[in-house]
N, C-alpha and C positions, 0 to 999 in steps of 0.2 A: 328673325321670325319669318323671313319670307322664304324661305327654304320648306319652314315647317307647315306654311299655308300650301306652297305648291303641293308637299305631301298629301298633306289635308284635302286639298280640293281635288288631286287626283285617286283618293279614295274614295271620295263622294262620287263621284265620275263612274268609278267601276260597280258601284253598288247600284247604276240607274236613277240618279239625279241628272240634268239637264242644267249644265252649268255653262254659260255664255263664257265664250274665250277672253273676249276682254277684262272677266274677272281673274283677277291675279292675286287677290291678299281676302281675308278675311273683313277688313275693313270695308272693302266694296259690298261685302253680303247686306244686301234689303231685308226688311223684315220679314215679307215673302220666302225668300231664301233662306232662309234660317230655319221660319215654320217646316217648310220644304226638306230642306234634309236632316232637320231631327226627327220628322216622322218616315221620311225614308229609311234612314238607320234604324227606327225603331220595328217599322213591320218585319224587315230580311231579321230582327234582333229575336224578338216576338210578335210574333204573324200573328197572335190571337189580341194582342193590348194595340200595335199598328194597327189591326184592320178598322179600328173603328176609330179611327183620328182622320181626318181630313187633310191632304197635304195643300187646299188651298186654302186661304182666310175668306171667312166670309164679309160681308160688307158692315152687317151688325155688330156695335162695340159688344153688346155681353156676350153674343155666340162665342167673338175674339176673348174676349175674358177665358171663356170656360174653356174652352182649346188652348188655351195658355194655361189654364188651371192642370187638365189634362195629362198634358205636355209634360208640365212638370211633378205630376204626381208620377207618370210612369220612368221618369228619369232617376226619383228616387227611389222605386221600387227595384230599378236594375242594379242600385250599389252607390247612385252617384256619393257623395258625402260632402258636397259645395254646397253654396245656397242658391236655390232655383225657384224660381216663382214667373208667374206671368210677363211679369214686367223683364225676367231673364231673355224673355222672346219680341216681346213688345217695343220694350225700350231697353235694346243690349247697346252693350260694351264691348269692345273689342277683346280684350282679358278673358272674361266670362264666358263669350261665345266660344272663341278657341278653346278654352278647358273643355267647355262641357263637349266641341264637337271629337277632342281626343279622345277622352273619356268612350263616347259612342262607338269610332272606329277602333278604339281596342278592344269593344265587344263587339263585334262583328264577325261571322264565326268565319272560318277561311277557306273552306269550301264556299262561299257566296260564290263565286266568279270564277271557280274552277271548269275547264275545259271536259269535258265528256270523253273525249276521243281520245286523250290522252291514257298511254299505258299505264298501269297499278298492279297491284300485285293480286294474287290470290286471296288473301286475306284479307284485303281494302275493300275486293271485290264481294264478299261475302258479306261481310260488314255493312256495307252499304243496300245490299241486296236485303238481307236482314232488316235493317231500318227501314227501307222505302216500304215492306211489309207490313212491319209493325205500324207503320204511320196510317199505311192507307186502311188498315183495319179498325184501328183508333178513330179513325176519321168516320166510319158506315156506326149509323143510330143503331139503338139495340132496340129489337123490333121483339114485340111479342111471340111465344111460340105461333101459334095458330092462326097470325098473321105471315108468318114468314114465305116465304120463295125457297124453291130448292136450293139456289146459290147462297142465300143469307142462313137457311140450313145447314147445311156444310160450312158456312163461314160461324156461326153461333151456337149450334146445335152439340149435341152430346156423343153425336153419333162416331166421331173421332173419337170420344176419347177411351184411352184403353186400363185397366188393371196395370198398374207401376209391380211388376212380382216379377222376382230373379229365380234365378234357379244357377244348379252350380255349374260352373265352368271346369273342363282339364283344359290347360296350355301349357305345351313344352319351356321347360326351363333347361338352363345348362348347368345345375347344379341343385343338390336337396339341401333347404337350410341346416336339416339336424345330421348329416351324412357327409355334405361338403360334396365329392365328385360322384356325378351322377353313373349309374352301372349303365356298358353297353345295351344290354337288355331294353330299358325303359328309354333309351335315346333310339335305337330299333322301332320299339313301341311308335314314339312320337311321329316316326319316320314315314312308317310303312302303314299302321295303323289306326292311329287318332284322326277320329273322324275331324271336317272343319268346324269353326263354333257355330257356323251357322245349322250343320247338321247334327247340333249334341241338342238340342231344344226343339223342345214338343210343340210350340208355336210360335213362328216369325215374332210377336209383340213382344217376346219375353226376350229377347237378342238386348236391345238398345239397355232395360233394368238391368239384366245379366252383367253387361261391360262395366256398366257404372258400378254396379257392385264389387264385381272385382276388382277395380280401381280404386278405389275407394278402401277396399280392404289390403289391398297391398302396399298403399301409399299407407295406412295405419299401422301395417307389419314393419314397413320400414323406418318407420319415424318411432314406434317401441324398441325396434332393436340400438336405434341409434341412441336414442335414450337410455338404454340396459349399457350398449359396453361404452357410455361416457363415464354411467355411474357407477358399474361395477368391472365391466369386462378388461377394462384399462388398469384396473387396481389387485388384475387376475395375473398380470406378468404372462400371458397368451396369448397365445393367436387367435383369428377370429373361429377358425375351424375347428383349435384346439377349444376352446370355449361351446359352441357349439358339440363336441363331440363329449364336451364333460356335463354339458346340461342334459342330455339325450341320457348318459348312463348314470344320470341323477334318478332321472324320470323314472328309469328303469328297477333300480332297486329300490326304490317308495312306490312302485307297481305291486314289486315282489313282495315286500314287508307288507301291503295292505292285503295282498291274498294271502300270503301266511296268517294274518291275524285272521282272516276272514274265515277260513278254513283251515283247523287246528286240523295236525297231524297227528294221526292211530299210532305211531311208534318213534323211535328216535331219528332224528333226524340226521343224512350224510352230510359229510363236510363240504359236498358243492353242493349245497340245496340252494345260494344264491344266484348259481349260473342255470339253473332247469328252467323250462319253460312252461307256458300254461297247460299245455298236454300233457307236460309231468307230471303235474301236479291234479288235475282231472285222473290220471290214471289210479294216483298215490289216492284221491277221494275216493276213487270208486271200488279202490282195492278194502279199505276202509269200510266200505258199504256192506261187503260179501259177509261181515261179521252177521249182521243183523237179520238175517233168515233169506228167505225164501226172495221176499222183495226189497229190492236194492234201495238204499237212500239217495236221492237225486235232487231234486228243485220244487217244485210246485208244478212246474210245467213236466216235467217227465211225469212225474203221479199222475197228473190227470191225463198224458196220454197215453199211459200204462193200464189206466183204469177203464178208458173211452175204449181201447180195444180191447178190453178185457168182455167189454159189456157188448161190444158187437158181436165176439167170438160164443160165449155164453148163451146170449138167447138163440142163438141159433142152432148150437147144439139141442138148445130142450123142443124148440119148436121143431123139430126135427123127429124124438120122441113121441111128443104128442101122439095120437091114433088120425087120418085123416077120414075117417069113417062120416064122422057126422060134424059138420064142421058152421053150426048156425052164427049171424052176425052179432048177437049178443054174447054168446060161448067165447066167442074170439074178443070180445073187447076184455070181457070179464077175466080170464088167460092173460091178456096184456096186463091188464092194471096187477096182476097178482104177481106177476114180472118183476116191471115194473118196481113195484114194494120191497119185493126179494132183491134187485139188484140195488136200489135204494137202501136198505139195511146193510147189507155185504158192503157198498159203498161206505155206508158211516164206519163201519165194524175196520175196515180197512184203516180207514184215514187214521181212527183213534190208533192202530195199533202202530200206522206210522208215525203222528204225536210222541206215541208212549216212546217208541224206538228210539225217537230225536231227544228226548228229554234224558232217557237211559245212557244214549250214547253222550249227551252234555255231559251228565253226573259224571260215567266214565271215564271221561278226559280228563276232567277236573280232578278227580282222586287220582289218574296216573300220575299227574304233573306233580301234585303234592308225593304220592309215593318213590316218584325220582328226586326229589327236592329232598328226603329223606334219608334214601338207599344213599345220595352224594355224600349229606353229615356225615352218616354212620360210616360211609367211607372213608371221610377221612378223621375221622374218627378214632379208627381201626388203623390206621397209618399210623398215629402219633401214640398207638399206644403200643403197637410193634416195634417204634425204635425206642421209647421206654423199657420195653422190655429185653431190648438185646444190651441197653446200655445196663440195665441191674444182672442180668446173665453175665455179661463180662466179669460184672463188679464182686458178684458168687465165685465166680472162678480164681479172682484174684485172691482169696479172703483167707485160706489154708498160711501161705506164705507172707503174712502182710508185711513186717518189716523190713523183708529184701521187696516186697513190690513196692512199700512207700519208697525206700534208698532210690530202686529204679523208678520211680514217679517224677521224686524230686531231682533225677539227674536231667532226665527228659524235658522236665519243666524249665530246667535253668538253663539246659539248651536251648529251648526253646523260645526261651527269654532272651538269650544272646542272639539267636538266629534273628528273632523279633527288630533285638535293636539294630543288628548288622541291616537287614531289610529296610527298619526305616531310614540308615542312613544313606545307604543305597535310593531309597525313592525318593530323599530332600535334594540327593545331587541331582536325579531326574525331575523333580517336581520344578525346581527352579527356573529352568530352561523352558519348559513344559507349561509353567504360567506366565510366563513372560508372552511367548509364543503363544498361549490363548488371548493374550492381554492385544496383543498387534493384532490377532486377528480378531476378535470382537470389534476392535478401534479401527480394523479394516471395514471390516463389516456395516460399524456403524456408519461409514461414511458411505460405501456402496447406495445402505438403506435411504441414506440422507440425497445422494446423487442421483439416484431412482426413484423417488420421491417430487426431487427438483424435476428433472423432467418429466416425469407423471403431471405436474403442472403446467410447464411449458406445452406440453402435449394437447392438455387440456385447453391453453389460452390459444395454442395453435388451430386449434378447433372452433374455438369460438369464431378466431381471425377469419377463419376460412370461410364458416356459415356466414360473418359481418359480411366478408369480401363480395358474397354469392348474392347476400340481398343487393347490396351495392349494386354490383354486377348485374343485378335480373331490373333493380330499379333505374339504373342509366339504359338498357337497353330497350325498356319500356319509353324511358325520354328519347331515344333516340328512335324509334318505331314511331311517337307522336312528331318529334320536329321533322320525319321523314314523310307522315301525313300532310302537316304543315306545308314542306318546300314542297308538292307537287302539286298542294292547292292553291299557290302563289301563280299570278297571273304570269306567265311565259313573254307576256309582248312588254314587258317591263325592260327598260335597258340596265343593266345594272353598270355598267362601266358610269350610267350616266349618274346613278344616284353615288355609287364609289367616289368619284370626280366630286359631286357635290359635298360629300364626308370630309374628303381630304382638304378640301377648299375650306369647309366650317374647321376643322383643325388647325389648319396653318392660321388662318385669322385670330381663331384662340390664342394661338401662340405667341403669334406677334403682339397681341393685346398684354397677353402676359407679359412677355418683352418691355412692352412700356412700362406695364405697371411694377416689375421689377426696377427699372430705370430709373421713375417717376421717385417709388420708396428711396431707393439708395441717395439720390440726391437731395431728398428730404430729410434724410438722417445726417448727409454729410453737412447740410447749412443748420440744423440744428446743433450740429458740435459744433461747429464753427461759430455760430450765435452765444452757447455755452459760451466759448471759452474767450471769444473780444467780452461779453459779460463779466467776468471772473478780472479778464487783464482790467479791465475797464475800471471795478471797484479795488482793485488791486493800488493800480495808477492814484486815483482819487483818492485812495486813505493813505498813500504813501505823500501824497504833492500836499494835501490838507494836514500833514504833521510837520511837512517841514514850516510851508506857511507859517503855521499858526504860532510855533516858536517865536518867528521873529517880525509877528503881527503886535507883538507888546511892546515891541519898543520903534514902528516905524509905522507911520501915518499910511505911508504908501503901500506898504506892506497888510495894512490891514484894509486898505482899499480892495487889494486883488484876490484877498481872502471872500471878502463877499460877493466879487465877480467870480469866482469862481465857485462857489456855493449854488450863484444865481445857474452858471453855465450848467451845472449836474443836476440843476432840480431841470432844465429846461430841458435837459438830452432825456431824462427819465418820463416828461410829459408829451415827449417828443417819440420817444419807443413806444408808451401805452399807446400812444392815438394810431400808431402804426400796428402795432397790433390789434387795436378795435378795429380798425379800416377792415383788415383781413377776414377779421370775425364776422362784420357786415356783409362783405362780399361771399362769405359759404353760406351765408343764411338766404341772399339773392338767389345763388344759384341753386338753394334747395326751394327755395317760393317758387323759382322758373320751372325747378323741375315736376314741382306738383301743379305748378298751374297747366302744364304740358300732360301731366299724367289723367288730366279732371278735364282738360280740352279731350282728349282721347275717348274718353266717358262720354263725351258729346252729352252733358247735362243741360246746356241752354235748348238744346234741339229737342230731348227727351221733354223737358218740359214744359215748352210748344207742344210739341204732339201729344201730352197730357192734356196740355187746355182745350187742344183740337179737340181730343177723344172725348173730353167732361163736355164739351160743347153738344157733340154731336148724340151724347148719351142722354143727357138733359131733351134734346131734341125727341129720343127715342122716345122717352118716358113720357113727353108732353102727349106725342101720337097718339101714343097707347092708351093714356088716360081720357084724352078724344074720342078714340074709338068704342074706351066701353063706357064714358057718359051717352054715345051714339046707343050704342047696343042695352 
């Protein structure tokens, strides 16, 4: 333990305790000093529950109560989980003190005593820049507006704060997710053209939302996609690009299929109507349209700006007519409004007749679709009744001559019959071979699937491994970034060869301890065989010497003399082992009374409770005053 008090007291030391050289062990600590560096330890621990502890004792036993009350309520609020109480400071133990003062120094954060001057990194340095920030702003009251100063304005006020609003970003990539290799062109672009981000955004504030948005949005693209070909794109037997270039022309023709449905086509459709594009297809509408008169069918938006210049063109033809003769300010409004009406009417008369058109031309399509749905039957229709009728046309022709046609029917037939069976036996000596051979290869196949399959999983668990590896990975070097914190906020004037030396010292001593008590056991096992077995010979001896005896104890006086000395001798050797064994039993039970009266002297109980009479004396003392003073008052 004095190795671990040196420890102890030279951490106390570094935290700004004043600790006199001649103490050396934890046992020398006074009760002052105890007080002293638990509330040391506790302000550098928490500076808000330290500052209001006193590191000296007052003279008063209850102030000392409640400071030991204190004391111990903030020691369990830190985690302690021992038993603490007043009398843990008042009247300690050496055991106790030490725990609780370990306990304190391993919560002691490890920058206490760190050097300033000492190099850090960038990071450390921001970090720390960051907190000392945050602390001291933490630290300033929060003042009413209209009380405030300019500086606690800017430090409280609203006047900082801005609209969180992104706006979109372009930045160069080396490749397009649905294309794979990006075309010269738009790597040109990037090059020579794309503006920087800070000049793609219409105000400075909107930069910092912007990044984070795309961050945020790309780390989600990326974590989708990673998700997409674990669960599917792995089970696509592809590439990442090939996968990617089949989703694109997925896209593409459920683009296509929903404009075709969307806009039915005026006549039949070509056999690459899937590869056209939207201008094809705008042309094929519009072509479509010419059907319906005068005014083309378009959207809503084209009508009405078909119609808006229709109606600009128009009143200015007729106000043009008009006579400028006599031109009074009610004439002209009166003129307007009847305008006005007349382009209003023409307006409805319009719309209705393009309604009408749009309905006419629905019907339209509808009955072509059914009318080709029909014209196809009737098609084939007309097929099966054309080879019907060449087959009865033959069957007319043959009908003059029937009995040499049936002779030649039936010779053709039985030709045809033999050729039949020849062919099939032809395709059993082929089939044979031919199924075997699909037989291997399906049962090739199977296994392929089965092989592909297996590592489809392996792939998958390699996957996982890697992700496991990664958090690993990212979580040790987070510990190594913290133990890297740690050693640079360890004090430098530290020797460590000296504390090394002192390890190895506490090890070798363990060792040799263990050595003994190695030693110690093995000799203890070897006298207990040894005990065993003169025991064993011993009753051995004894029932072999007592059967001879006793035979020839019947017939010889003397003989049965030596029988009861030696009866007497075995009872005396057996009362003679117990007592020796009790002996030993008494003596463990000494050494464990010595050791607890050693352990209960360390407790310093006689002294504790003196300085409880003391303290009941001088409390009793208090209370008399006090009662004095307010029978005075």
């Amino acid at each position: 333990m004095e190795e671990v008090d040196k420890i102890l007291i030279h951490s106390l030391r570094l935290s700004g305790m004043d600790i006199p050289d001649e103490v050396q062990s934890i046992r020398e600590f006074t009760t002052e000093l105890i007080v002293e560096a638990v509330v040391r330890c506790l302000r550098v621990i928490n500076p808000s529950v330290g500052a209001s502890l006193s590191h000296i004792l007052p003279p008063g036993m209850s102030a000392r109560f409640r400071i030991g009350m204190s004391m111990a309520q903030a020691c369990q609020d830190l985690g302690y989980q021992g038993e603490v109480g007043y009398q843990t400071f008042l009247y300690s133990s050496e055991p106790e003190i030490r725990r609780l003062l370990l306990f304190l120094v391993e919560k002691l954060p490890r920058d206490a005593s760190e050097d300033g001057s000492q190099a850090v990194g960038k990071s450390t340095s921001l970090h720390r820049a960051i907190a000392a920030t945050v602390k001291e702003q933490l630290a300033v009251p929060w003042v009413p507006p209209t009380c405030r100063t300019p500086c606690l304005q800017l430090l409280q006020g609203s006047c900082l704060l801005k609209k969180f609003q992104a706006r979109p970003l372009v930045l160069p990539r080396e490749s397009e997710p649905s294309f794979g290799k990006m075309p010269q062109e738009r790597k040109d672009y990037f090059v020579e053209f794309l503006p920087p981000v800070s000049a793609q955004l219409p105000r400075p504030t909107s930069l910092a939302p912007s990044l984070l948005e795309r961050n945020v949005a790309d780390l989600s693209a990326a974590q989708d996609w990673e998700n997409e070909w674990k669960s599917q794109g792995l089970g696509s037997r592809m590439t990442p690009e090939e996968y990617h270039q089949w989703k694109h022309q997925r896209l593409q023709r459920r683009l296509l299929d929903q404009l075709h449905q969307a806009c039915p086509q005026t006549g039949p459709a070509p056999q690459g109507a899937t590869a056209r594009d939207l201008n094809q297809l705008l042309g094929t509408f519009s072509a479509g349209q010419e059907r319906a008169g005068a005014l083309a069918k378009g959207s809503r938006f084209t009508h009405t700006q078909h119609l808006a210049y229709k109606q600009e063109v128009e009143p200015t033809t007729q106000i043009q007519t008009l006579p400028i003769s006599r031109s009074p300010e009610q004439e002209l409004q009166e003129r307007q409004a009847a305008e006005v009406e007349t382009l209003e009417s023409e307006l409805g008369r319009l719309v209705g007749q393009i309604e009408e058109l749009e309905g006419q031309m629905a019907t339209l399509g509808l009955t072509l679709t059914q009318v080709e749905g029909e014209v196809r039957q009737r098609q084939l229709g007309a097929t099966e009744l054309e080879q019907t009728l060449r087959v009865k046309g033959r069957t007319v022709e043959l009908l003059p001559d029937a009995e040499n046609n049936m002779a030649k029917l039936q010779v053709v037939v039985e030709s045809s019959a033999q050729r039949i069976i020849q062919l099939a036996a032809q395709w059993e000596k082929h089939r044979v071979p031919l199924i075997q051979e699909f037989r291997e290869l399906k049962a090739l196949h199977d296994s392929k699937e089965l092989e592909s399959s297996r590592r489809l999983s392996e792939i998958r668990e390699l996957h996982e491994r890697i992700r496991s590896a990664a958090d690993e990975a990212k979580r040790k070097d987070d510990l190594y970034k913290q133990l890297l914190l740690e050693l640079e906020s360890l004090p430098k004037d530290v020797s460590r060869s000296a504390y090394t030396q002192r390890i190895l010292e506490i090890v070798s001593n363990i060792r040799k301890q263990k050595e003994e008590i190695t030693k110690i056991l093995s000799d203890t096992k070897e006298l207990q065989k040894e005990i065993n077995s003169l025991t064993g010979k011993l009753d051995r001896t004894f029932a072999v010497t007592d059967e001879l005896i006793f035979k020839d104890a019947k017939r010889d006086e003397a003989v049965r003399k030596a029988y009861k000395y030696l009866a007497a001798l075995h009872e005396s050797c057996s009362q003679l082992i117990q007592t020796i064994e009790d002996t030993g039993t008494i003596l463990r039970e000494i050494r464990d009374l010595e050791e607890q009266i050693e352990s209960e002297t360390g407790k310093k109980t006689l002294s504790n409770l003196e300085r409880i009479l003391g303290d009941y004396r001088a409390l009793k003392q208090e209370n008399a005053a006090l009662l004095s003073r307010t029978r005075e008052t």
